[in-house]
mmJSON file of the N, C-alpha and C atoms, coordinates in Angstrom:
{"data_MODEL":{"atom_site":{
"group_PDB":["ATOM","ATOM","ATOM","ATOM","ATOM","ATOM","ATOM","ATOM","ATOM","ATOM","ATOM","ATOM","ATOM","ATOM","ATOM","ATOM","ATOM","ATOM","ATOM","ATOM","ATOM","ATOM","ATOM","ATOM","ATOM","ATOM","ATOM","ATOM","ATOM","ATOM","ATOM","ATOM","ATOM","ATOM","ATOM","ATOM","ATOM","ATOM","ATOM","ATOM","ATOM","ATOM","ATOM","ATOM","ATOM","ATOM","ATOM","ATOM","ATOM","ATOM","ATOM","ATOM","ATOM","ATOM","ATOM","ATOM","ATOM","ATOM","ATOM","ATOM","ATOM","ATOM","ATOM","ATOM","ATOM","ATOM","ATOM","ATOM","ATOM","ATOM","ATOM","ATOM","ATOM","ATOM","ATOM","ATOM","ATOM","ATOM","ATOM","ATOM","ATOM","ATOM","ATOM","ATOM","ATOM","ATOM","ATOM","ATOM","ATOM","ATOM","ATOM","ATOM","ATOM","ATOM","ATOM","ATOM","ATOM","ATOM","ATOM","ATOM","ATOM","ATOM","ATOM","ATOM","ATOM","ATOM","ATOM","ATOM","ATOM","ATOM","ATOM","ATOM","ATOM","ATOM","ATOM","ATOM","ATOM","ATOM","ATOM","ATOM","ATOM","ATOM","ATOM","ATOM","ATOM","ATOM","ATOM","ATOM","ATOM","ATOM","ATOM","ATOM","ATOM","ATOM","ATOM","ATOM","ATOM","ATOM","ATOM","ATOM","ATOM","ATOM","ATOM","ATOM","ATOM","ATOM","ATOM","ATOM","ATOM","ATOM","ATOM","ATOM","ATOM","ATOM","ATOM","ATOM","ATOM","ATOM","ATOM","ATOM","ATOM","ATOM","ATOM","ATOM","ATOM","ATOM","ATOM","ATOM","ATOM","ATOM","ATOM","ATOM","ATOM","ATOM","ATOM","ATOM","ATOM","ATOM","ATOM","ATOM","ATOM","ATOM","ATOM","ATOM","ATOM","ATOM","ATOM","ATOM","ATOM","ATOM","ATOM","ATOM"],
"id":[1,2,3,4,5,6,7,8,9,10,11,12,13,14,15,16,17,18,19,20,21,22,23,24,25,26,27,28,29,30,31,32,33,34,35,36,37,38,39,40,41,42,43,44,45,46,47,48,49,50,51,52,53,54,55,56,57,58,59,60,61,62,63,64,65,66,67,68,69,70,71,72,73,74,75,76,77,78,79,80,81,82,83,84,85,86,87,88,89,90,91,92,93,94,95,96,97,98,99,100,101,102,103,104,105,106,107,108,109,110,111,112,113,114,115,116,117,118,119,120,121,122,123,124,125,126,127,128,129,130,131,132,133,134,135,136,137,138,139,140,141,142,143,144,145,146,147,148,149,150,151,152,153,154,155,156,157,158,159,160,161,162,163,164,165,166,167,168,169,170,171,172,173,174,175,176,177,178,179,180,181,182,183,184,185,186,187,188,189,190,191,192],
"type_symbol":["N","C","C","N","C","C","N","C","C","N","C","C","N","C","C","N","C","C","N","C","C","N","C","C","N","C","C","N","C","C","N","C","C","N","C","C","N","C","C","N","C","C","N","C","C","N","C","C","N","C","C","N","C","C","N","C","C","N","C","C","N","C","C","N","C","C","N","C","C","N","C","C","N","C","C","N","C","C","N","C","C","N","C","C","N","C","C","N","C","C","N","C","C","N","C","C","N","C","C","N","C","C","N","C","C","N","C","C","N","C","C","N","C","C","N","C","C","N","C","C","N","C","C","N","C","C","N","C","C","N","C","C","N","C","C","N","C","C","N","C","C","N","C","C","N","C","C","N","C","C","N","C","C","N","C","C","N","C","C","N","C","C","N","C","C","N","C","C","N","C","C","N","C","C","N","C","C","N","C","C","N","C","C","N","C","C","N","C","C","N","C","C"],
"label_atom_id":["N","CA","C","N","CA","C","N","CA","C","N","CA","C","N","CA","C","N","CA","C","N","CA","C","N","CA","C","N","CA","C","N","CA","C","N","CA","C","N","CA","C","N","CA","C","N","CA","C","N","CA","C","N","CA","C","N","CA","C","N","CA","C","N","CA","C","N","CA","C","N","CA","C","N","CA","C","N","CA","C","N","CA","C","N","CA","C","N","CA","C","N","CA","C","N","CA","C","N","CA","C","N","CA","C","N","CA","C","N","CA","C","N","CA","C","N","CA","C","N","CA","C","N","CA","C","N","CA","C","N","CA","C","N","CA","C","N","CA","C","N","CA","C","N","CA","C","N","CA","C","N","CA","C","N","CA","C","N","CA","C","N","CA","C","N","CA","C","N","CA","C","N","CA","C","N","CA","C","N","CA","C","N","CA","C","N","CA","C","N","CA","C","N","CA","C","N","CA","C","N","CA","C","N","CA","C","N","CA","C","N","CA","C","N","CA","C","N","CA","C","N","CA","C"],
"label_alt_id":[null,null,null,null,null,null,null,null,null,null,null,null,null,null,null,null,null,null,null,null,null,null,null,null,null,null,null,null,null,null,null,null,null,null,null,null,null,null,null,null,null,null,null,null,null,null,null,null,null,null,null,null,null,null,null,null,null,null,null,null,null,null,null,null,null,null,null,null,null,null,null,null,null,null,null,null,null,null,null,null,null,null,null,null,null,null,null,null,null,null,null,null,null,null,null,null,null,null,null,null,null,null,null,null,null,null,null,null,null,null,null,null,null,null,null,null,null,null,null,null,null,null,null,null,null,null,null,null,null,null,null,null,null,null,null,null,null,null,null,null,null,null,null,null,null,null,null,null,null,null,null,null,null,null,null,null,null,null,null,null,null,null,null,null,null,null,null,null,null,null,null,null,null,null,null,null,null,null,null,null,null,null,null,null,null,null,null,null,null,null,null,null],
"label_comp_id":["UNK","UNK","UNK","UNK","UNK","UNK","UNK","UNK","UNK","UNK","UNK","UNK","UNK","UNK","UNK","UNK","UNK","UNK","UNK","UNK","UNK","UNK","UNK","UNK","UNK","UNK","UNK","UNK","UNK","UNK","UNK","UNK","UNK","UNK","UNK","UNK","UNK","UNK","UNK","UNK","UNK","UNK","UNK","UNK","UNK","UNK","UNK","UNK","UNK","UNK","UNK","UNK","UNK","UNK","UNK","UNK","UNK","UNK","UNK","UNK","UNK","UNK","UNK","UNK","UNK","UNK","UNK","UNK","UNK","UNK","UNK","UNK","UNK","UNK","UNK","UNK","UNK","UNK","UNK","UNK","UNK","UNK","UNK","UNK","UNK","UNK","UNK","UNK","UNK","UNK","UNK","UNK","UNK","UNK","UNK","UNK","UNK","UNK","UNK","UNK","UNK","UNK","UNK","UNK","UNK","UNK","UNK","UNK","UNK","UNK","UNK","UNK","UNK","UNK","UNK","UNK","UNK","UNK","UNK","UNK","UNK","UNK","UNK","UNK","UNK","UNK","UNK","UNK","UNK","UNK","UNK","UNK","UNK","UNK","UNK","UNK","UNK","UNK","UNK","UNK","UNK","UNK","UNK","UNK","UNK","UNK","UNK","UNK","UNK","UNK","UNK","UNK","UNK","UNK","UNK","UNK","UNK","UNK","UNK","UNK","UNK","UNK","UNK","UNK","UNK","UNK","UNK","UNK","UNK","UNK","UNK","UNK","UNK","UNK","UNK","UNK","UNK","UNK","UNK","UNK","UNK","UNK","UNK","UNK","UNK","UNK","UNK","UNK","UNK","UNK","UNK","UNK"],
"label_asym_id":["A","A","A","A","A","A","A","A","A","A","A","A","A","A","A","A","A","A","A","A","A","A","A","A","A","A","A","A","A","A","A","A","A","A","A","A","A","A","A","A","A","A","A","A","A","A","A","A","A","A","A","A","A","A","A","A","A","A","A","A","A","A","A","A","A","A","A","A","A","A","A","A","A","A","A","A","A","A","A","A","A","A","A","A","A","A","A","A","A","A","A","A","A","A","A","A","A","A","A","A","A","A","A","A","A","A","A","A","A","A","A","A","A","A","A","A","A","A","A","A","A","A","A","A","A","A","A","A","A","A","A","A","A","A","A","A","A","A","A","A","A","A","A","A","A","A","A","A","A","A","A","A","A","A","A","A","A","A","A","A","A","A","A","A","A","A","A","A","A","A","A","A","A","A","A","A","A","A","A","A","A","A","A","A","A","A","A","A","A","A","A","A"],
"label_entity_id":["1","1","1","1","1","1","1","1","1","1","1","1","1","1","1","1","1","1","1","1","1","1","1","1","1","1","1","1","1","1","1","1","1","1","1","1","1","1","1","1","1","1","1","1","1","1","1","1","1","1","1","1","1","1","1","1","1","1","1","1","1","1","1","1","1","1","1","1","1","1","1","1","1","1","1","1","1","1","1","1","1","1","1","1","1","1","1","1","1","1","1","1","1","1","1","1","1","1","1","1","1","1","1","1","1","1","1","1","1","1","1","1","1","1","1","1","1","1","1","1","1","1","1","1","1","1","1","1","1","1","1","1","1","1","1","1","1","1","1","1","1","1","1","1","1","1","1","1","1","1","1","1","1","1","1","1","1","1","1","1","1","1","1","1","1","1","1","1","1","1","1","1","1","1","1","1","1","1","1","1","1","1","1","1","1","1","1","1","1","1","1","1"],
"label_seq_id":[1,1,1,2,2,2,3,3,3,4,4,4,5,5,5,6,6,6,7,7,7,8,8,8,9,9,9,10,10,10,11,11,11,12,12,12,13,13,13,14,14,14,15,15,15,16,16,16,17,17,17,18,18,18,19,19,19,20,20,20,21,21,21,22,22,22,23,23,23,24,24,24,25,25,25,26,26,26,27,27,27,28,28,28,29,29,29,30,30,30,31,31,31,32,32,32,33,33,33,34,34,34,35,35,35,36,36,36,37,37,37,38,38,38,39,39,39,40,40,40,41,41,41,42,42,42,43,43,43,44,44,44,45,45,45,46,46,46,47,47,47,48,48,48,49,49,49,50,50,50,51,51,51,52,52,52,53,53,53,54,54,54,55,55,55,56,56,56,57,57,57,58,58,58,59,59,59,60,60,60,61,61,61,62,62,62,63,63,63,64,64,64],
"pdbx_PDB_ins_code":[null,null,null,null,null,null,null,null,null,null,null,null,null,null,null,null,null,null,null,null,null,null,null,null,null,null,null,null,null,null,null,null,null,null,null,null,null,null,null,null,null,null,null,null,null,null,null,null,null,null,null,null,null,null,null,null,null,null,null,null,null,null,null,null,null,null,null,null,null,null,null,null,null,null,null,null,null,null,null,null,null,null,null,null,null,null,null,null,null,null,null,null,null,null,null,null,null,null,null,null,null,null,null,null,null,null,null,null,null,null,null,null,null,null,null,null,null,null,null,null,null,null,null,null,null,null,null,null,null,null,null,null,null,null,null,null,null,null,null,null,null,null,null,null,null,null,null,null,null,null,null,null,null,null,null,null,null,null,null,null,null,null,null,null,null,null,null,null,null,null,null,null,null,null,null,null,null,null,null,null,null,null,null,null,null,null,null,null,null,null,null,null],
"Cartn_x":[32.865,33.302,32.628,32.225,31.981,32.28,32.628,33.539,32.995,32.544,32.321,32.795,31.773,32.532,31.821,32.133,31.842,31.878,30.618,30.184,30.518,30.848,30.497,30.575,29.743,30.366,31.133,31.883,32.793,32.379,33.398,32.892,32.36,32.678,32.412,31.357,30.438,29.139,29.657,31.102,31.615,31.429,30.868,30.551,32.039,32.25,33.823,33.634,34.046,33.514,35.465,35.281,36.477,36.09,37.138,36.721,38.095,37.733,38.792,39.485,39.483,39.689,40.432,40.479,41.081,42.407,43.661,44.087,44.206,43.663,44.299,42.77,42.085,40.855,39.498,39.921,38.761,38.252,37.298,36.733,35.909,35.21,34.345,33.51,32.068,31.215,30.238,29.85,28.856,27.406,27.516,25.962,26.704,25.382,25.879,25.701,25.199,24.973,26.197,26.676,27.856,29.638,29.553,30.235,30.783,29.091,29.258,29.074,29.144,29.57,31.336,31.897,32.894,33.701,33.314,34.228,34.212,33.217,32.687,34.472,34.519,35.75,36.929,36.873,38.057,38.537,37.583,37.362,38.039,37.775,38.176,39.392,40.288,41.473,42.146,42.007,42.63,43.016,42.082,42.396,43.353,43.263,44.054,45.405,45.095,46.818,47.638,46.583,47.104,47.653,47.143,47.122,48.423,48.591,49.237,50.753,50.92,51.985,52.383,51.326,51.501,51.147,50.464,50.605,49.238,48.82,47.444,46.382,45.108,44.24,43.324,42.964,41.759,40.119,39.975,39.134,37.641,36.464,35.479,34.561,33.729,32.704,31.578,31.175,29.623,29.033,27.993,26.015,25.628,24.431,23.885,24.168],
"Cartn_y":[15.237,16.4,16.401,17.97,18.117,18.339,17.938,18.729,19.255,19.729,20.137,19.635,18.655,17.912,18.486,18.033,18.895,17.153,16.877,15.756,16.232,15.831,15.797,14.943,14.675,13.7,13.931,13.299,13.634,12.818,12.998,12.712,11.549,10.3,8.736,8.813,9.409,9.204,9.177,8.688,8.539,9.628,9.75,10.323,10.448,12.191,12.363,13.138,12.577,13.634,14.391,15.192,16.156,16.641,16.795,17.635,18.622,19.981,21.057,21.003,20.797,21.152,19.681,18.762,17.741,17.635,18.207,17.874,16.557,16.2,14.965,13.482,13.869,13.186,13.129,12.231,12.188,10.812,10.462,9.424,9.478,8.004,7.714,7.368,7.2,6.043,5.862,5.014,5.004,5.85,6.375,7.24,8.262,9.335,10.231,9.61,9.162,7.956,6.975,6.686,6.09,6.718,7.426,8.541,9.428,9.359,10.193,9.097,7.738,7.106,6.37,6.671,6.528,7.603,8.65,10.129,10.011,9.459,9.564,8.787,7.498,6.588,7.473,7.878,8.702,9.713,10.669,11.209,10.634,9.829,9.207,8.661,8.327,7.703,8.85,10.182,10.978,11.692,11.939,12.28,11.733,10.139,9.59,9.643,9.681,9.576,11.448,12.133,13.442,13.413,12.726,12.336,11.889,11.096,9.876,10.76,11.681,12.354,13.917,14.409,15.29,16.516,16.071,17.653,18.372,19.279,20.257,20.005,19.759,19.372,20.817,20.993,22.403,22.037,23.052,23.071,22.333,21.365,21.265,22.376,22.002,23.349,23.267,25.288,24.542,24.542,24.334,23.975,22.751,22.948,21.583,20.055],
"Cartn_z":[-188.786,-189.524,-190.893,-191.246,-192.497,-193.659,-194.672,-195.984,-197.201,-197.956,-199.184,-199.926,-200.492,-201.661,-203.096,-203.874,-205.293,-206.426,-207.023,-207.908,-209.021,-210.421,-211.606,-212.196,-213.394,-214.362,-215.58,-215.62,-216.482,-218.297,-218.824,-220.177,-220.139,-219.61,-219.973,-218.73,-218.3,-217.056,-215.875,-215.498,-214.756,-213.425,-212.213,-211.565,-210.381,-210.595,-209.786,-208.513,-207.381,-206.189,-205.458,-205.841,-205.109,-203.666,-202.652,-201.382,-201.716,-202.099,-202.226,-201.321,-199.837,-198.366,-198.291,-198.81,-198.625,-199.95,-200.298,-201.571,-201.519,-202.895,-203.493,-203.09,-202.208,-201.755,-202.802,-203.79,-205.151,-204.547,-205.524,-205.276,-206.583,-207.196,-208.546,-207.985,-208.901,-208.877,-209.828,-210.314,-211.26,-211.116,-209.806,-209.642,-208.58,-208.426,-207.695,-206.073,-205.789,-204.447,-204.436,-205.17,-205.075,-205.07,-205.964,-205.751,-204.394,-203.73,-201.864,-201.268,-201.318,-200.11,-200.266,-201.355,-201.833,-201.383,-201.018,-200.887,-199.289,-198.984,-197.313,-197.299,-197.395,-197.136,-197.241,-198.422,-198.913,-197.8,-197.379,-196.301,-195.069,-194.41,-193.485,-193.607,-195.037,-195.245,-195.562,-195.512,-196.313,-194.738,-193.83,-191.882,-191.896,-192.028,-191.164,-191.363,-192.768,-193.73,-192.817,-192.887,-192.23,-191.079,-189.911,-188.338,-188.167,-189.343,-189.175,-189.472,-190.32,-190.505,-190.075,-189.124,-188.57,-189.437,-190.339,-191.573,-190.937,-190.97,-190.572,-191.246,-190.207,-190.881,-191.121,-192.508,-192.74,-191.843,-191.447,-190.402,-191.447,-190.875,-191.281,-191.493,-192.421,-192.895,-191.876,-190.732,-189.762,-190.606,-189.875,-190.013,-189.812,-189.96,-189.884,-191.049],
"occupancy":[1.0,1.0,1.0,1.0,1.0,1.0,1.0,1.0,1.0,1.0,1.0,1.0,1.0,1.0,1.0,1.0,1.0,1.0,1.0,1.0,1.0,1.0,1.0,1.0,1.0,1.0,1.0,1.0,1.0,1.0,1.0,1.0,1.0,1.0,1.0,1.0,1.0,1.0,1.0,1.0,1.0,1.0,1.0,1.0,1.0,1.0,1.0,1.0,1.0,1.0,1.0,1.0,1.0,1.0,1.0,1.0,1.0,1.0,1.0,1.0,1.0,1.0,1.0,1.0,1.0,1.0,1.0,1.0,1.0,1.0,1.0,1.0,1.0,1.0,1.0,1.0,1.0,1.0,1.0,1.0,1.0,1.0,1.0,1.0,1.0,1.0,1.0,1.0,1.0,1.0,1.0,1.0,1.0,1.0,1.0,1.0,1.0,1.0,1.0,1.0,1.0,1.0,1.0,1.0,1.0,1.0,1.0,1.0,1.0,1.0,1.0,1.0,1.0,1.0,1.0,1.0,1.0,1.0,1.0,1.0,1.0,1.0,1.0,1.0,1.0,1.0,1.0,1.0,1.0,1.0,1.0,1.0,1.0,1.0,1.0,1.0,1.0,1.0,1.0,1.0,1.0,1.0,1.0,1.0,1.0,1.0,1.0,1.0,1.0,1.0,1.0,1.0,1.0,1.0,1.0,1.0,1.0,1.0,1.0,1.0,1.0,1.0,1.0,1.0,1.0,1.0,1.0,1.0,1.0,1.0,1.0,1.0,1.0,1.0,1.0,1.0,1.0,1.0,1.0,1.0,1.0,1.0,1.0,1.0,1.0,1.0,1.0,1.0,1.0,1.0,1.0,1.0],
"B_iso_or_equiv":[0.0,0.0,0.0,0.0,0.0,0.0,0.0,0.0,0.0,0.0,0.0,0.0,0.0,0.0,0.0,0.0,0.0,0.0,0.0,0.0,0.0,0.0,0.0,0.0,0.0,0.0,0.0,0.0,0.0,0.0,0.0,0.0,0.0,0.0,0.0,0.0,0.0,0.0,0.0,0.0,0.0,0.0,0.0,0.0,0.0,0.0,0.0,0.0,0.0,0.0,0.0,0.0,0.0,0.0,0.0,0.0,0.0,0.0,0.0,0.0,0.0,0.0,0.0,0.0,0.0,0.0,0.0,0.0,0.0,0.0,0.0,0.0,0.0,0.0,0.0,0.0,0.0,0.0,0.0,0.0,0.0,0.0,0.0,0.0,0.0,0.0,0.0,0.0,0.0,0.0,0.0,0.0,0.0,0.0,0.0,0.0,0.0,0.0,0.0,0.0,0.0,0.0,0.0,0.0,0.0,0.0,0.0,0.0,0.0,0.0,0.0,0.0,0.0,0.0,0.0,0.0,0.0,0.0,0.0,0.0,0.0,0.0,0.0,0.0,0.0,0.0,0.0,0.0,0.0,0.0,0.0,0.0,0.0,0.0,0.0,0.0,0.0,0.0,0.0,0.0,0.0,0.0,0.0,0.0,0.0,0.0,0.0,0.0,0.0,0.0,0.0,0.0,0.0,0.0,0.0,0.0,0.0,0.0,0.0,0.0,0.0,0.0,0.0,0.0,0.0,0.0,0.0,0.0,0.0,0.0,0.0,0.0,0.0,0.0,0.0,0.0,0.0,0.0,0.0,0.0,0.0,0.0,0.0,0.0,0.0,0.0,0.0,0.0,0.0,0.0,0.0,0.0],
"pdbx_formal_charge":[null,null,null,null,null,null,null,null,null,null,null,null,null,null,null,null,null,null,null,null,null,null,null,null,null,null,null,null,null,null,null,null,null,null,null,null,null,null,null,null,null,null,null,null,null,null,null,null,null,null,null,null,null,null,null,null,null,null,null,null,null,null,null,null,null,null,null,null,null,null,null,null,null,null,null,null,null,null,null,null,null,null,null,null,null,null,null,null,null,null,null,null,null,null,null,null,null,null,null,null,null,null,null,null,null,null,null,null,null,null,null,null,null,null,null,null,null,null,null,null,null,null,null,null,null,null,null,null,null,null,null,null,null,null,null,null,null,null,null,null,null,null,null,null,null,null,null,null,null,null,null,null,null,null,null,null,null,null,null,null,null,null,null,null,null,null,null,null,null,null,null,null,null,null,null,null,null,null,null,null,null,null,null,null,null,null,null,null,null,null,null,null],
"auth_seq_id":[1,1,1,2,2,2,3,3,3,4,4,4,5,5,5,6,6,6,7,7,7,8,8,8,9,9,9,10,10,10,11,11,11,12,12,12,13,13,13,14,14,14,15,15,15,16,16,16,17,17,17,18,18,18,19,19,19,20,20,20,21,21,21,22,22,22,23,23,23,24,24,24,25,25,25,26,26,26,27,27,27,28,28,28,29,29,29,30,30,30,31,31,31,32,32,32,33,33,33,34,34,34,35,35,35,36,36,36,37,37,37,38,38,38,39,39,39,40,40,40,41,41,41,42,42,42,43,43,43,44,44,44,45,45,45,46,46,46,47,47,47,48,48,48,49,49,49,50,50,50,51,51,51,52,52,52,53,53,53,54,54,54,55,55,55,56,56,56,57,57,57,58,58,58,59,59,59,60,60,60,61,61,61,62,62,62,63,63,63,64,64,64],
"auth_comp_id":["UNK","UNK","UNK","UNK","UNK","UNK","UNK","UNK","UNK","UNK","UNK","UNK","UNK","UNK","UNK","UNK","UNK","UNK","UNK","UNK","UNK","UNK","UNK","UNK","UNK","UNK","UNK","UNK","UNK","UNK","UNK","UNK","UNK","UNK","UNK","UNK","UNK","UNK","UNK","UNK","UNK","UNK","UNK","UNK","UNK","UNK","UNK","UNK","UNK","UNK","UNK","UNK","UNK","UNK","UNK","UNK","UNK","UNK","UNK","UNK","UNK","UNK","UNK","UNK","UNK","UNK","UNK","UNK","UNK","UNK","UNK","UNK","UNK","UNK","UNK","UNK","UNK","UNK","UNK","UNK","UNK","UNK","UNK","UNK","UNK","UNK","UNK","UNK","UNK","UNK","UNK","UNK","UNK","UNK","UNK","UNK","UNK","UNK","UNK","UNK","UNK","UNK","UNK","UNK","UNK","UNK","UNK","UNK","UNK","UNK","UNK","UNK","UNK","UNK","UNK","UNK","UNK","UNK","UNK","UNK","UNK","UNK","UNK","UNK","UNK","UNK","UNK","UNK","UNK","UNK","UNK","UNK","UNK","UNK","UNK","UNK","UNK","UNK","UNK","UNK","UNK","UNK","UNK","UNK","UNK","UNK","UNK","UNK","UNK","UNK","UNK","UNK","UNK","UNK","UNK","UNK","UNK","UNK","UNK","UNK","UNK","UNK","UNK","UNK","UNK","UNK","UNK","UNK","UNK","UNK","UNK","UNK","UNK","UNK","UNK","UNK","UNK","UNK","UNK","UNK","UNK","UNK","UNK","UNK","UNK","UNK","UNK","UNK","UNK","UNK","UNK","UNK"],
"auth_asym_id":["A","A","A","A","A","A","A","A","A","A","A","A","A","A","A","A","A","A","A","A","A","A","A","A","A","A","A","A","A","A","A","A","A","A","A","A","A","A","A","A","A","A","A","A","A","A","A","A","A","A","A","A","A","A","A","A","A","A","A","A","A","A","A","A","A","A","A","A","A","A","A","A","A","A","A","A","A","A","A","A","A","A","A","A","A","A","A","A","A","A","A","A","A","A","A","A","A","A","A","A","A","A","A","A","A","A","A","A","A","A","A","A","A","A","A","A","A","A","A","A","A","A","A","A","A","A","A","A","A","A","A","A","A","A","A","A","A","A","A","A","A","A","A","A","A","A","A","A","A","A","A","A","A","A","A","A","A","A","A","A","A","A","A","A","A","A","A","A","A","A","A","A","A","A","A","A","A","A","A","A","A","A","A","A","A","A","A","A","A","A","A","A"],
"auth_atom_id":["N","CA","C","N","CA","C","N","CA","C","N","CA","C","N","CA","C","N","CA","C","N","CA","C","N","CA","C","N","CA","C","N","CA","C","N","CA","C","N","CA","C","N","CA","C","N","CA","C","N","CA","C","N","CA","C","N","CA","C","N","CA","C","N","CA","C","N","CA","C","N","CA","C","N","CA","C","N","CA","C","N","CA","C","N","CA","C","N","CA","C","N","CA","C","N","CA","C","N","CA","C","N","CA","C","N","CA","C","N","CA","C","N","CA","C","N","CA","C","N","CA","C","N","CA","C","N","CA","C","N","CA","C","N","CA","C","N","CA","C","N","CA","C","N","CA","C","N","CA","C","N","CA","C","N","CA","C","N","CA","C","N","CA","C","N","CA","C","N","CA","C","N","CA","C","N","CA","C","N","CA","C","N","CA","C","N","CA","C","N","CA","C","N","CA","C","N","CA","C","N","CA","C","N","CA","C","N","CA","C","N","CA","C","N","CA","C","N","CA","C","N","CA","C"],
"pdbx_PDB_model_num":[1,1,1,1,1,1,1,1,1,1,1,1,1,1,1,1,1,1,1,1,1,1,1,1,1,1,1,1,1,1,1,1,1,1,1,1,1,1,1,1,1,1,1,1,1,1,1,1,1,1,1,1,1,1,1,1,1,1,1,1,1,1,1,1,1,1,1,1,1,1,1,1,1,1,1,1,1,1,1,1,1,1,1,1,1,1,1,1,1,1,1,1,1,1,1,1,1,1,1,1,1,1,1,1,1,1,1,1,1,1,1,1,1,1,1,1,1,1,1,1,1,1,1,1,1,1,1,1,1,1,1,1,1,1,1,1,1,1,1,1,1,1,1,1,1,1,1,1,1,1,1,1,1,1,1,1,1,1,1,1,1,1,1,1,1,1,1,1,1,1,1,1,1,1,1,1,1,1,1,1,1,1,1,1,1,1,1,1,1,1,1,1]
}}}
């Protein structure tokens, strides 16, 4: 599955990755490469936490 995640850095360099489609699914990292393999996890813990309690999951974004 795909999500739209959204990077910035914030005041201290700190690199912040949000998935809108996921509430509450942030993730940091010192680079923007770190940041998206940090959100990737997040991603996957944020399903499960959903699965796991029956709440609705928002559909993934198509394309390639």
């Amino acid at each position: 599955m795909k999500y739209r995640v959204l990077i910035e850095q914030d005041e201290d360099g700190v690199f912040v990755a949000d998935v809108p489609a996921l509430p509450g699914c942030l993730s940091l990292g010192e680079s923007r490469a770190e940041a998206l393999k940090n959100i990737e996890e997040a991603i996957g813990a944020s399903l499960d936490r959903l699965e796991l309690h029956g709440e609705p999951i928002l559909p993934a974004i198509r394309g390639s």
